[in-house]
N, C-alpha and C positions, 0 to 999 in steps of 0.2 A: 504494500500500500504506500501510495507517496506520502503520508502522514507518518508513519514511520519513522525511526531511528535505527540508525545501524552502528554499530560496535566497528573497528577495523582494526584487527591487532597485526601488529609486525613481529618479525623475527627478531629484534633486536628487546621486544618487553614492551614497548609502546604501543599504547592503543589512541585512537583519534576517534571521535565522535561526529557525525555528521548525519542531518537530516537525510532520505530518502530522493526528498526531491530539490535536492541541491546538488547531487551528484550528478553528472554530464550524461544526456542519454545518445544513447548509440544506436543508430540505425543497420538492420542485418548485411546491408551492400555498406555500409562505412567501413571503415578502419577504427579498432578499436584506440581510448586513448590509452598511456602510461598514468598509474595511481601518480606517483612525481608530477605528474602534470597540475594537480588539484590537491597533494599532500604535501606534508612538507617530509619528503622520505630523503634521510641523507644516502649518501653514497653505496650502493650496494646493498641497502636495505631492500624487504621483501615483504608483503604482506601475506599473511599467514592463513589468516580467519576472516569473514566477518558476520556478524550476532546480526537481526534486526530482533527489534523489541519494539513497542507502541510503547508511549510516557506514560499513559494512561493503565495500565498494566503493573506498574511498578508503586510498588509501596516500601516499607518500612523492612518486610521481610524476605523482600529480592536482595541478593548480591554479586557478584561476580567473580570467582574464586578463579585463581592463576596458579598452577604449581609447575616447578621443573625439575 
């Protein structure tokens, strides 16, 4: 749903947060873009994951647990 949020975790531990419909959409004859192009991914970074979740869904006893 473009009301949506989405999670984007990198391989380096960073996660970035971004609406649904703020990310770039792409048409099936386009060229997709690069995440670098709309994140701020340093050098050789790599995205890993990304979660959507609705705001409205989260309360008090959502969290988001990370282990390595």
């Amino acid at each position: 749903s473009a009301k949506a949020s989405v999670l984007i975790f990198t391989d380096t531990g960073r996660v970035f947060r971004s609406r649904v419909f703020e990310l770039p959409l792409v048409q099936r004859n386009n060229r997709p873009r690069a995440w670098a192009n709309f994140l701020d991914l340093k050098d050789g970074e790599r995205v890993l994951k990304m979660v959507p979740y609705r705001e409205e869904e989260i309360d008090d006893q959502h969290f988001v647990l990370l282990c390595s």
